[in-house]
N, C-alpha and C positions, 0 to 999 in steps of 0.2 A: 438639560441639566443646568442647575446654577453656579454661574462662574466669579461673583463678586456681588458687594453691597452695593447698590444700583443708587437710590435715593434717599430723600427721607421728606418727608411732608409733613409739614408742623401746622396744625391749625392755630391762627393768631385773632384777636379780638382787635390790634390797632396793627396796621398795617406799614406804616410811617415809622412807628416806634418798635417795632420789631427789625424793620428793614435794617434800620441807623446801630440795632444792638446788634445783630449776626455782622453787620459791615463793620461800623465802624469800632464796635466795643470788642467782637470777639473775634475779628478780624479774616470774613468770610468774602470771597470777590464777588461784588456784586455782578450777576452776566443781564440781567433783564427783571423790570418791572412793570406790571399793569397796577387795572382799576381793583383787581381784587386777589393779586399775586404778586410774587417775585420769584427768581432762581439767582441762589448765588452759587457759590463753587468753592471748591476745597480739593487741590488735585482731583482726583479721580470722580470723589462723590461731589453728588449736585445737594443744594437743600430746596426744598420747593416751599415758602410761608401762604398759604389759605388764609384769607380772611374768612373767618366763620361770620356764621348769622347772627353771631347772637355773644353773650358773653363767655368767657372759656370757664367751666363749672371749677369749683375748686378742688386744689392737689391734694391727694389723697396718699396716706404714706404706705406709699409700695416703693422698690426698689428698681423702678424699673428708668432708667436713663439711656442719656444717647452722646458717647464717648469718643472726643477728638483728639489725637495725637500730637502733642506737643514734647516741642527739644527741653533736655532739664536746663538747659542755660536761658531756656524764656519761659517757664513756669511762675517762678518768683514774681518778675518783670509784669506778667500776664495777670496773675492775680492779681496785684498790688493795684493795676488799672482798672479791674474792675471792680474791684472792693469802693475803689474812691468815688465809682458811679453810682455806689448806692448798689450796687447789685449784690444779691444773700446768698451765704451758705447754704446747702440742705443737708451737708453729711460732711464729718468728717474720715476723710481716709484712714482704713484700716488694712489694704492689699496689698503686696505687691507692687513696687512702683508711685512716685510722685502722684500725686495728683489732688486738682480743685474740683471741688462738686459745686456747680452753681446754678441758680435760677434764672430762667430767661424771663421777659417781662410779661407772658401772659404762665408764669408758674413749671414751665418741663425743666424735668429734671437734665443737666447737662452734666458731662466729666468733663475735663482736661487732663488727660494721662500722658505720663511719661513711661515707658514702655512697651510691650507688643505681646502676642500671644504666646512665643516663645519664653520668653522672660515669664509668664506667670507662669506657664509649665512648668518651668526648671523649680522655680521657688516652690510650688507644689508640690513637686517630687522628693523637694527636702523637706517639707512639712505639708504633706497631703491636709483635705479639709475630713471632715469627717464620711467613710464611706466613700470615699473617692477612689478611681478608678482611671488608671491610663488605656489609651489606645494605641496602638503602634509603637 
């Protein structure tokens, strides 16, 4: 059975310039680097960056992202750094809970949320979305 979110594997086109934006911009521990990888870390989850063969195809607009856990008292702070680096918006929040939606530099969609699974339940339950339905 599965007991938690294990990784995440990001294919990157520059591998340097990926490294420096999950480390130093969006503030992920670097643990190890090769010729054609890296692992950085986030308590529990690891991220693994791939250099791919070739260029990363362009983002296509679907919804689909990859959402990290951030305190409301370093949201502001957080964004604010990364905005100055040139880094884009791709959505603005409409959920539940704080949060930046931003682009890494080969285009995936990322969050920064303030919040947890609990916290969108409860807000759900006082305003379900349409057709929604609880468990337990």
């Amino acid at each position: 059975m599965l007991t938690a979110f294990n990784h995440l594997t990001l294919s990157v086109s520059n591998l340097s310039r990926s490294f420096d934006f999950y480390s130093n911009l969006v503030g992920l521990k670097p643990e190890a680097i090769w010729n054609t990888g890296a692992y950085l870390s986030l308590a529990e989850l690891w991220v693994c960056l791939s250099l791919s063969g070739g260029a990363i195809s362009e983002r296509t607009t679907t919804y689909t992202h990859y959402a990290f856990s951030i305190r409301p008292e370093d949201l502001d702070q957080f964004k604010k750094r990364l905005l100055e680096h040139g880094v884009h918006a791709w959505q603005q929040n409409s959920s539940e809970g704080d949060s930046f939606y931003f682009l890494d530099p080969d285009g995936h969609q990322l969050e920064a949320h303030v919040g947890t699974l609990t916290s969108r339940l409860v807000a759900c339950k006082r305003k379900p979305y349409d057709g929604m339905k609880f468990f337990s």
